[in-house]
C-alpha positions as CSV (number, residue, x, y, z in Angstrom):
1,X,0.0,0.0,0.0
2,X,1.2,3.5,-0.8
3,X,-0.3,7.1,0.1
4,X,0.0,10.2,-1.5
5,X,-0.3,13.3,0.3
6,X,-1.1,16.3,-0.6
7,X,0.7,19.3,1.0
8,X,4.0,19.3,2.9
9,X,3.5,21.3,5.9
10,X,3.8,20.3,9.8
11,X,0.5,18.0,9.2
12,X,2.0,16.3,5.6
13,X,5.5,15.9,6.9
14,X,4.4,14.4,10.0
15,X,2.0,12.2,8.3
16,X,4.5,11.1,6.0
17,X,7.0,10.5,9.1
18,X,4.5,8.5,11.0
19,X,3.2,6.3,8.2
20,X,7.1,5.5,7.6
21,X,7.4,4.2,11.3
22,X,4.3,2.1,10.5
23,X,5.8,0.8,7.3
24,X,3.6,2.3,4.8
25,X,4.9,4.2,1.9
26,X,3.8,7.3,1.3
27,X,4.9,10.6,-1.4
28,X,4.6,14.0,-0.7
29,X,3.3,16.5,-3.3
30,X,3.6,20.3,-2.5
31,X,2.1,23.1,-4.4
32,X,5.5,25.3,-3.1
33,X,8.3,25.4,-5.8
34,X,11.1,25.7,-2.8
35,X,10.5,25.1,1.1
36,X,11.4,28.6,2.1
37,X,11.5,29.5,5.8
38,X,8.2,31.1,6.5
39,X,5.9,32.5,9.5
40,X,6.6,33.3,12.6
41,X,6.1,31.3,16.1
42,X,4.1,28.4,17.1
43,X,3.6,25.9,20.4
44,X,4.1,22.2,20.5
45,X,1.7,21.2,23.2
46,X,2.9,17.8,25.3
47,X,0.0,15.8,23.7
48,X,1.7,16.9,20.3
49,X,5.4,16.8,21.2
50,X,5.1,13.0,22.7
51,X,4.1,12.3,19.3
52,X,7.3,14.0,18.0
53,X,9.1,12.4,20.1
54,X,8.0,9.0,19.3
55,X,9.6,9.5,15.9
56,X,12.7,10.4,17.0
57,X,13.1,14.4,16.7
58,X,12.9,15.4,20.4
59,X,16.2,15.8,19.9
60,X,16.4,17.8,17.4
61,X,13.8,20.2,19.0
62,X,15.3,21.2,22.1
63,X,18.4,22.7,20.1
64,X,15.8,24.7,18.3
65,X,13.2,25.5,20.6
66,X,12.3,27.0,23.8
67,X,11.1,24.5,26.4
68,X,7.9,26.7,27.7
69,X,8.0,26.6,31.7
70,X,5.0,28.9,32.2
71,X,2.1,30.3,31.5
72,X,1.0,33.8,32.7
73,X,-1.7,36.3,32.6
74,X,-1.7,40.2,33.0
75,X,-4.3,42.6,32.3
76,X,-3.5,45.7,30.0
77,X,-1.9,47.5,33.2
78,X,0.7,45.0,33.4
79,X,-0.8,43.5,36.8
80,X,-0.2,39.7,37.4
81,X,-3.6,37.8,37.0
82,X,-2.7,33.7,37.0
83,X,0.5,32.1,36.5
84,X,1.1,28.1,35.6
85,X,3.7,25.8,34.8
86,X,4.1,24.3,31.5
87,X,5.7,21.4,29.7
88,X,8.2,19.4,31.7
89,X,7.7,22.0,34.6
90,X,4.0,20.7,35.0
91,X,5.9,17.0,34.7
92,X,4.1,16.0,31.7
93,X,7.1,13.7,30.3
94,X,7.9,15.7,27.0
95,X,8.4,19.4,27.1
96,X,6.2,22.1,25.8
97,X,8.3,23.6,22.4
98,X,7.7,27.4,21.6
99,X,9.7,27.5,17.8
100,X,9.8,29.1,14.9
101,X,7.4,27.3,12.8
102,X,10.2,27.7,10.1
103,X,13.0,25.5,12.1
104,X,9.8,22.8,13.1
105,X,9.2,22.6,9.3
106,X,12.7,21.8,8.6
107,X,13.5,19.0,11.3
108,X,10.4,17.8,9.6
109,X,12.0,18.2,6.3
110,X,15.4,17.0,7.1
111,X,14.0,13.8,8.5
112,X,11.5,13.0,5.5
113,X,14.2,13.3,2.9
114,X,16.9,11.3,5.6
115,X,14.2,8.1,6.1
116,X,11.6,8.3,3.1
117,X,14.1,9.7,0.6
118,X,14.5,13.2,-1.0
119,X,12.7,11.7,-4.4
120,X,9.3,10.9,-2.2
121,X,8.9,15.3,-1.7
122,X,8.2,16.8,-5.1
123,X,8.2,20.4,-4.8
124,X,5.8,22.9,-7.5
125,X,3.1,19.8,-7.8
126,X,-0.5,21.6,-7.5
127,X,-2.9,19.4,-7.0
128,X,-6.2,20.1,-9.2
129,X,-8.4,16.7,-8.5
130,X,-9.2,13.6,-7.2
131,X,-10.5,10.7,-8.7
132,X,-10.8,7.0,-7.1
133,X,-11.8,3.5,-8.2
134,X,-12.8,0.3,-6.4
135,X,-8.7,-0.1,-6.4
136,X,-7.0,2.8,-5.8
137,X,-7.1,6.9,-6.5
138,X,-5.3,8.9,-9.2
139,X,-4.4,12.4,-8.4
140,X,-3.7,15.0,-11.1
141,X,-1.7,17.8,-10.9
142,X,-0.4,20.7,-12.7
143,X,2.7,22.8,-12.2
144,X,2.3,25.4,-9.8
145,X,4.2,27.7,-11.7
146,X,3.1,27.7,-15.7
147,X,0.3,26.1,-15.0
148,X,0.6,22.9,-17.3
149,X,-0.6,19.4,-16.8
150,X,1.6,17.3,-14.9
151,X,1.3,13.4,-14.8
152,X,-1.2,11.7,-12.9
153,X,-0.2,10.0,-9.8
154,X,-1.5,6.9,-8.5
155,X,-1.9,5.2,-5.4
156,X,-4.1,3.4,-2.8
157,X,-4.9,6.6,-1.0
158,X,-4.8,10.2,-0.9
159,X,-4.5,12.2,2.2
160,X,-5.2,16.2,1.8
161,X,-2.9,18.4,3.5
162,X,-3.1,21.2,1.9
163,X,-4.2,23.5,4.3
164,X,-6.8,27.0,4.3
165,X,-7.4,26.5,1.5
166,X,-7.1,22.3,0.6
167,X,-8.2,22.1,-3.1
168,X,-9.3,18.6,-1.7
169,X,-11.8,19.7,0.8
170,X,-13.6,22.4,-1.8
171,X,-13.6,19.0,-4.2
172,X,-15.5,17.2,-0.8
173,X,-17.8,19.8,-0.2
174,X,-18.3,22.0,-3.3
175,X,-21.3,23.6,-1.6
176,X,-19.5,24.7,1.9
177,X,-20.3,28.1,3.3
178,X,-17.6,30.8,3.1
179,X,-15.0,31.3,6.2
180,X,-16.3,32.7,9.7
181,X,-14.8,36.1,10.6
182,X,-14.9,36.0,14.6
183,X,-14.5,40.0,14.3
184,X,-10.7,40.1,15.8
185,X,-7.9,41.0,13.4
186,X,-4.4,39.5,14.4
187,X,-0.5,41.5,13.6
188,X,2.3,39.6,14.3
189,X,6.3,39.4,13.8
190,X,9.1,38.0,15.1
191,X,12.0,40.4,17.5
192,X,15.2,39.8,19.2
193,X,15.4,40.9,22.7
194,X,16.3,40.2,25.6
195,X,15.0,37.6,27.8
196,X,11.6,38.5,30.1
197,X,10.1,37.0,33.1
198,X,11.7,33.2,33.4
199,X,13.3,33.8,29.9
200,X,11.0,30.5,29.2
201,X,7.2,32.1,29.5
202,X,3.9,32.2,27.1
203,X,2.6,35.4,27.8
204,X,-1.2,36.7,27.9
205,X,-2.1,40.1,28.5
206,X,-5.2,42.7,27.8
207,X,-8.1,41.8,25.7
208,X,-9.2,41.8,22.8
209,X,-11.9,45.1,22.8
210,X,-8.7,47.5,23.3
211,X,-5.7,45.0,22.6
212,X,-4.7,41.8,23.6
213,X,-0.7,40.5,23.3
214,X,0.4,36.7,23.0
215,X,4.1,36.7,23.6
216,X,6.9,34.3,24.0
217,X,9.9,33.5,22.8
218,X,10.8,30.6,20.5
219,X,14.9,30.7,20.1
220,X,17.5,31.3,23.0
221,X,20.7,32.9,22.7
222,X,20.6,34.1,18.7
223,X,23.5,36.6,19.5
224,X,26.5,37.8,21.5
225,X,24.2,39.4,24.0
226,X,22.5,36.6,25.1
227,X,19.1,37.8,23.4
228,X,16.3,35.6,22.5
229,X,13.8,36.0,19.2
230,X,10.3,37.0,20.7
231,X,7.3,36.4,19.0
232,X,4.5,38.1,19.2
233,X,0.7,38.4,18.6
234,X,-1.2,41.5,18.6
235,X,-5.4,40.8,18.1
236,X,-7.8,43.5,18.5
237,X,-11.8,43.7,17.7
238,X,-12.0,45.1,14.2
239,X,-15.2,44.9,12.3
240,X,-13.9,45.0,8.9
241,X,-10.5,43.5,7.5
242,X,-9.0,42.2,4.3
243,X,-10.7,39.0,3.2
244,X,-7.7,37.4,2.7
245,X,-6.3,34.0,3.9
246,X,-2.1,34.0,3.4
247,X,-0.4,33.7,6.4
248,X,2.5,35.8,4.9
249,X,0.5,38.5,3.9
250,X,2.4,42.2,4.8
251,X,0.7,44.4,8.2
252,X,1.0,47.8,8.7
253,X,2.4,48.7,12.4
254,X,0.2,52.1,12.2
255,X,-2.9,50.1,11.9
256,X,-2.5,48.9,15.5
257,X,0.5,49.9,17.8
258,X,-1.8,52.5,19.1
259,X,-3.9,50.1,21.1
260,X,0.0,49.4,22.8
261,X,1.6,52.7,23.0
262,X,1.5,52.8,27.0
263,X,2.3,49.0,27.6
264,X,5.1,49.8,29.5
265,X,5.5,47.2,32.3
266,X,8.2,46.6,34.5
267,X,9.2,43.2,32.7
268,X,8.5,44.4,29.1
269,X,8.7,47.2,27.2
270,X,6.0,46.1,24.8
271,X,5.9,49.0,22.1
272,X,9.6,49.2,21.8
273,X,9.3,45.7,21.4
274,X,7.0,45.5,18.7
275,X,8.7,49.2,16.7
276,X,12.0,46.9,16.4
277,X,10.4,44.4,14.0
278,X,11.4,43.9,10.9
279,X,8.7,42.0,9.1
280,X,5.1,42.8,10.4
281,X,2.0,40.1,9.2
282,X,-1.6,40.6,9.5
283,X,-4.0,37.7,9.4
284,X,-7.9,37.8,10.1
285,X,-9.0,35.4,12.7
286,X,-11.3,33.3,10.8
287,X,-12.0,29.6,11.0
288,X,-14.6,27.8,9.4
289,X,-17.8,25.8,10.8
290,X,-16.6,21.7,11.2
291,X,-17.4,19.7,8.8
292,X,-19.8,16.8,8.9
293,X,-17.6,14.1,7.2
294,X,-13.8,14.1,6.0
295,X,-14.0,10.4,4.4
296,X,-15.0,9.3,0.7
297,X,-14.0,5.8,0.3
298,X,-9.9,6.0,-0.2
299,X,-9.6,10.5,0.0
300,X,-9.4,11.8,3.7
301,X,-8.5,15.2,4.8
302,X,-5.8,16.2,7.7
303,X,-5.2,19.5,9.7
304,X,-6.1,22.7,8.5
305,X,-7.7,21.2,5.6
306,X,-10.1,19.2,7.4
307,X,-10.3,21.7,10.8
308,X,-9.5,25.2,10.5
309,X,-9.5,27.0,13.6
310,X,-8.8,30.0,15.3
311,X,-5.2,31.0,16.3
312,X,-5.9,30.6,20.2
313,X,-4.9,28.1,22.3
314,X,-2.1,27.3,20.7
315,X,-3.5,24.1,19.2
316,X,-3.5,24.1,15.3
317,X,-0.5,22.5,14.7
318,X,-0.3,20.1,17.5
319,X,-3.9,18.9,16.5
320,X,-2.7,18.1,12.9
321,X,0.3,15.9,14.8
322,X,-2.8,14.0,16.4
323,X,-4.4,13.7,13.1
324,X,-1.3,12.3,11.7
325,X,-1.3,9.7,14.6
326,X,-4.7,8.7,14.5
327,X,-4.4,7.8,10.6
328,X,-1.4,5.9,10.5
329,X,-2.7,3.9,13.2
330,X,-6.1,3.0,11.7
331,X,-4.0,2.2,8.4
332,X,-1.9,0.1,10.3
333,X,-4.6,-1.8,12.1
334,X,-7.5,-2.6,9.0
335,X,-5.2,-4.5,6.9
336,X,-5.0,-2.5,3.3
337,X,-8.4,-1.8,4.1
338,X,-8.3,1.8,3.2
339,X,-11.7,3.0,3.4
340,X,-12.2,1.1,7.0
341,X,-8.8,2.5,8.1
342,X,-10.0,6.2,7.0
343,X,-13.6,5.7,8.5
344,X,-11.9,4.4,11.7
345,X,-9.9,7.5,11.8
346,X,-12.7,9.8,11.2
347,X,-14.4,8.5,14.0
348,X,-11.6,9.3,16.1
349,X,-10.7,12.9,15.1
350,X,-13.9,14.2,13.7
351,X,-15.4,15.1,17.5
352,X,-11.9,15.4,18.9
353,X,-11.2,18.0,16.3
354,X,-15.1,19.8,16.6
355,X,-14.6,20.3,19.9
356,X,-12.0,22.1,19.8
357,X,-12.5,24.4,16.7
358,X,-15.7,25.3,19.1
359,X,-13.5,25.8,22.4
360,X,-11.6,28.6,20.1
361,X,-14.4,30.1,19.5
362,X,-15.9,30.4,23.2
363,X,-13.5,29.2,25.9
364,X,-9.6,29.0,25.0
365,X,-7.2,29.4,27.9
366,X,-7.6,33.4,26.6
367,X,-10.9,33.2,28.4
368,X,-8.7,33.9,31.9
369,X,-8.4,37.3,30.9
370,X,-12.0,37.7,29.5
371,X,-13.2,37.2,33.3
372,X,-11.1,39.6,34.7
373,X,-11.7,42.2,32.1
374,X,-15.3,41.7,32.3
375,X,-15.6,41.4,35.9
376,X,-13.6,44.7,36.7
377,X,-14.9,47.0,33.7
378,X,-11.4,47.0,32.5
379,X,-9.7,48.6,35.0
380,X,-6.7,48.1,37.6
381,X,-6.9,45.8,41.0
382,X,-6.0,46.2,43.9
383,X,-6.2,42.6,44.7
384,X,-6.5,39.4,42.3
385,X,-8.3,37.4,44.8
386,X,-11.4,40.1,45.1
387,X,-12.1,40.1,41.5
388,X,-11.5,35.8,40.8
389,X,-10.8,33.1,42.6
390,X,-7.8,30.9,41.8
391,X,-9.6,28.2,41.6
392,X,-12.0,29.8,39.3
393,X,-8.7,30.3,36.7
394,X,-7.5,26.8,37.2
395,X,-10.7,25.1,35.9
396,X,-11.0,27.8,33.2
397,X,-7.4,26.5,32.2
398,X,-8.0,22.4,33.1
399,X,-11.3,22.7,31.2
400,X,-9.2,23.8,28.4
401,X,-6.8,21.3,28.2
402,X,-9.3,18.5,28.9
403,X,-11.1,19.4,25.5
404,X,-7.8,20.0,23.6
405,X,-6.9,15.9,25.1
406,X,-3.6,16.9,27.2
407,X,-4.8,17.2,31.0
408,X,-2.2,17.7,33.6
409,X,-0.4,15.1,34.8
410,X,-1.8,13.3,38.1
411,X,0.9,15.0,40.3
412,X,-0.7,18.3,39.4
413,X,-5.0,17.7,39.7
């Protein structure tokens, strides 16, 4: 039995590298002519990274990455709402990675071409349709660049990975409603500076009716100075914003650094922060409703392509690891019976997946900072304790993690 997949991002690659441990073949096709080292920072989650690490590229990750210790949560006034640990510090048994999603995309890389071979990733392949018999599926293509007809490809199965906007999906569900706008515009970039609070922490702050900040950093010591690359995520309530999907697409600082110009805080200087980057991207927060079914007969979907979901909670990628998981192993288990395997995987990741595009939407670990802002009209404390009970965060947090599938170890219910 071999699969083709369609897109070679984290979901793909990690597909690909987990079918391999299983002993199934699999090709890659990618509509990109080159990899090229793009986006800015992302979170490996413990439920995500133990599958990493079952393929062999913990390794690899910690000389990347920034092992997350903590989490913590400040209003817009810089006060100290909740703090938790993280990762190997809340002793789940693999770390929590903050990393470029560049540098993850290339251990990914590096080990595809090292185990599967660099001939199984074919680079500028566009895929334009699907088409499947009782014994197998042929997938045509055309180049990416002129345009023109590439040979079909055949196998016994075709995965689509191929993200926001999966050519696969739109074949699945020609008649799908457009993308939801959830009415909050994101900016984001990338900085060097110096380390902040543990020099290891994911941090929340504000919300989102006047500004919220996600920031943390994802490399360590990336100069003589002993500076670490921050990245950042401004998101602010704006009605109306480009209807465009691309990740990469150019922001404008003016458009928001307003909302940030007194963020001055005793651990971070946030404006200066955000006025010495380079490379500014905007993205609209939009997901899209879940689907009813992935599956038709040998053609699944995977990741973004099957579950698009809002940027919060720090979840997309790690939820396309599980994917990757979940589908090898129902391959593995049905015996070359592909449309079994893929049913049995549906099954599986279908609710795990709904659920979570729906937490996003109402109840992400952001929602910490919704009570507080809420409960004190957006305005300073004098004490924590008066305005939320710590207990009240913690099951905000632990309800959280029980719907995204990576609940805290039993040393620290």
């Amino acid at each position: 039995m071999e699969v083709i997949i369609v897109g070679a991002g984290i979901g793909g690659l990690t597909l690909a590298l987990t079918l391999h441990r299983a002993g199934i073949a699999a090709r890659l096709y990618e509509s990109a002519a080159e990899l090229r080292p793009l986006g800015a920072g992302i979170n490996v989650l413990p439920h995500a990274s133990t599958e990493l690490a079952r393929l062999g590229l913990q390794g690899a990750l910690s000389q990347l990455a920034v092992e997350t210790r903590e989490a913590v949560f400040f209003n817009r006034f810089g006060q100290l709402i909740y703090r938790e640990p993280l990762g190997l510090a809340a002793d789940y048994a693999t770390p929590q990675f903050s990393i470029h999603r560049a540098d993850l995309h290339e251990v990914l890389v590096a080990a595809c071409r090292e185990r599967l071979g660099a001939d199984r990733i074919h680079l500028g392949w566009k895929c334009s349709r699907v088409d499947q018999s009782h014994d197998g599926v042929t997938v045509r293509f055309v180049d990416a660049v002129t345009g023109a007809a590439l040979p079909a490809q055949r196998a016994a199965a075709v995965v689509g990975c191929d993200g926001l906007h999966s050519v696969i999906r739109k074949q699945l569900h020609p008649g799908e409603g457009a993308p939801r706008y959830s009415g909050v515009n994101m900016w984001r970039g990338v900085t060097p500076w110096q380390p902040f609070l543990s020099g290891a922490s994911m941090v929340r702050a504000g919300w989102l009716a006047n500004g919220k900040m996600v920031i943390y950093p994802i490399r360590n010591d990336i100069d003589a100075d002993g500076r670490q690359l921050i990245n950042w995520v401004a998101e602010i309530e704006t009605p109306r914003h480009r209807d465009q999907r691309d990740w990469n697409r150019p922001g404008n600082i003016d458009d928001f650094i307003a909302a940030y110009a007194d963020w001055h805080f005793d651990w971070l200087d946030v404006p200066a922060m955000i006025r010495s980057t380079e490379t500014i991207l905007e993205f609209p927060m939009i997901d899209q409703d879940p689907l009813p079914w992935w599956t038709q007969g040998r053609i699944t979907l995977l990741g973004d392509a099957a579950h698009p979901m809002l940027p919060r909670g720090s979840n997309g990628a790690g939820q396309a690891i599980l994917d990757a998981r979940a589908l090898a192993d129902a391959l593995a288990s049905h015996d070359a019976d592909v449309a079994a395997a893929f049913s049995a995987y549906e099954a599986k990741r279908l609710p795990a997946t709904t659920a979570v595009v729906l937490a996003n939407r109402r109840n992400p670990p952001d929602a910490i900072i919704r009570e507080v802002y809420l409960r004190t009209g957006d305005k300073p404390f004098a004490r924590i304790e008066d305005v939320i009970s710590d207990d009240e965060l913690r099951a905000i947090s632990d309800g959280y993690k029980r719907v995204a599938q990576f609940e805290r170890p039993p040393s620290e219910r």
